[in-house]
C-alpha positions in Angstrom: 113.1 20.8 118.9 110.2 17.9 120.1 106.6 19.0 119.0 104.0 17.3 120.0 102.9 15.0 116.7 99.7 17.1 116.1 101.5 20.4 115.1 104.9 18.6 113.3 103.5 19.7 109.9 101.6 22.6 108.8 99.4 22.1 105.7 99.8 24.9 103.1 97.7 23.0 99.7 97.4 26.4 98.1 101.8 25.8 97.6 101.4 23.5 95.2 100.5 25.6 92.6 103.1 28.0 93.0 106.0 24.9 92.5 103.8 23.5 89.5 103.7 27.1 87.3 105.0 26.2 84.4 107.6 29.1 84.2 107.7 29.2 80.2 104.0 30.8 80.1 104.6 34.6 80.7 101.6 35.0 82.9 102.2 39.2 83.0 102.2 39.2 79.1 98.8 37.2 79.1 97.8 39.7 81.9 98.4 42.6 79.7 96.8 41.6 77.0 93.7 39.9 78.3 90.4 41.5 78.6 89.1 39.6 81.3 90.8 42.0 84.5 89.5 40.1 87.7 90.8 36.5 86.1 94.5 38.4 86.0 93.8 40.1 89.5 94.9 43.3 87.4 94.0 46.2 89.5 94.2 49.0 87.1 95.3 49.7 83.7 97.5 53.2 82.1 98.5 53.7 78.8 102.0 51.7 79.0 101.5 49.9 82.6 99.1 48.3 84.6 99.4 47.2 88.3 98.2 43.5 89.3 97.9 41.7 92.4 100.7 38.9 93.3 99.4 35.4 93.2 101.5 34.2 95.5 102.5 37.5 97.5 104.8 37.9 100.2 102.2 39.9 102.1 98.7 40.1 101.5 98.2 42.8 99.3 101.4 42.3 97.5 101.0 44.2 93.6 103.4 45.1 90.8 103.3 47.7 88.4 104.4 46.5 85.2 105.2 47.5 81.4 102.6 45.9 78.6 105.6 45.7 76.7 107.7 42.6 77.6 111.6 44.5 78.9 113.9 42.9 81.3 115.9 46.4 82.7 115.2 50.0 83.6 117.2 51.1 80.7 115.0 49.4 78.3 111.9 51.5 79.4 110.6 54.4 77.8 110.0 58.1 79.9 106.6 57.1 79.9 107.0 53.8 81.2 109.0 54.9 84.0 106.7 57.5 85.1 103.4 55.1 84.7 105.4 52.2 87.0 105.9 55.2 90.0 102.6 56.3 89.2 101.2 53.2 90.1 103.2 52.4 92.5 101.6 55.2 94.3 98.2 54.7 93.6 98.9 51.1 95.1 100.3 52.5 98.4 97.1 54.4 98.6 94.9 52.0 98.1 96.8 49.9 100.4 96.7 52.2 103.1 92.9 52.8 102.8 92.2 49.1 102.5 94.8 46.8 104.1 95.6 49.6 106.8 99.6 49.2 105.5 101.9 51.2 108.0 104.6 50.9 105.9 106.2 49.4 102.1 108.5 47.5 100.5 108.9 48.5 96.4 111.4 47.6 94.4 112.9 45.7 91.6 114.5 42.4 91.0 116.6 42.9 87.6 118.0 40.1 86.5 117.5 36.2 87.8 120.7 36.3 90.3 118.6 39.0 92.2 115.8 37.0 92.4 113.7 37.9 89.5 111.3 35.1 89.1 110.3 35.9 85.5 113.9 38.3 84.7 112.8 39.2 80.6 109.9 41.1 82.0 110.3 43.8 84.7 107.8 44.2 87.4 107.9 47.0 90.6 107.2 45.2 93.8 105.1 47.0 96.3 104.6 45.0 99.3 102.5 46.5 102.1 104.2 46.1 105.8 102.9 46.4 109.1 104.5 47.3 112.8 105.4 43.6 114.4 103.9 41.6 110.9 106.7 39.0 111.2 106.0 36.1 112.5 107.3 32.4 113.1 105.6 30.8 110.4 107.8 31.7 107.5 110.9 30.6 109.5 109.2 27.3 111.7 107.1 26.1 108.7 108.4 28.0 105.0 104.5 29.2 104.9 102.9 32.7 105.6 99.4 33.1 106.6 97.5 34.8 104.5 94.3 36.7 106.3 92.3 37.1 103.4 91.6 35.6 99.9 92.7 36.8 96.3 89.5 37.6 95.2 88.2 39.0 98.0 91.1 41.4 98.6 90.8 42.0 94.9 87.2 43.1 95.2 88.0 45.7 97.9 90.9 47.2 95.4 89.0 47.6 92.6 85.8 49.1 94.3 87.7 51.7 96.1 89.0 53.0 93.2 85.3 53.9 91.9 84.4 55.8 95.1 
């Protein structure tokens, strides 16, 4: 296919960083302990779980509902565990829904690194918000998906509409 040379490459800086994480920090372990919630983008905290926000999502809004305790399968969770990452995984939709105006999701798991986990000794519940018609070109022209809104700013949003 001929484009014309001022659209042959798409600039996507923010990819870097993604390719240059140094995958032997485990970034969900520091996010569970750490006290400092909007530095980890964690949206809210249970007893056994907490849910953060993807730093480089899919979608925007992308979260995952995850253990504190560092397990890599379902079978390693406890009761409580299980019930707090569905719990959350809930209370992300709805936020979602109220905020992002999701029509639809996407949760699940990726157990194990042949099914994509990017980080397998730690579990994490996807939940990826979807809307009617939200694919698009980019990701298949260009390997980059537009993003309409920042991190923090979506952040902000997620966190305040949990105190009203």
């Amino acid at each position: 296919m001929d484009f014309p040379k001022s659209v042959e490459s798409i600039w996507a800086p923010w990819r870097v960083e993604y390719f240059s994480i140094d995958r032997s920090r485990d970034f969900l372990t520091e996010a569970a302990q750490a006290t400092d919630d909007a530095a980890h983008l964690v949206v809210a905290r249970r007893k056994n779980t907490f849910l953060i926000m993807n730093r480089f999502p899919y979608a925007v809004g992308h979260m995952m509902a995850v253990p504190y305790r560092k397990v890599a399968d379902i079978a390693g969770l406890t009761e409580q565990e299980r019930m707090e990452l569905w719990d959350l995984a809930a209370h992300a939709q709805s936020l979602l829904k109220k905020i992002v105006n999701a029509q639809g999701f996407n949760i699940g798991l990726n157990i194990g690194k042949c099914a994509g986990a990017g980080f397998a000794d730690h579990l994490h519940l996807h939940i990826v918000p979807r809307w009617e018609g939200d694919s698009n070109f980019m990701p298949v022209l260009a390997d980059v998906r537009v993003m309409p809104e920042a991190l923090q700013s979506l952040y902000g949003k997620l966190v305040a509409a949990q105190q009203t």
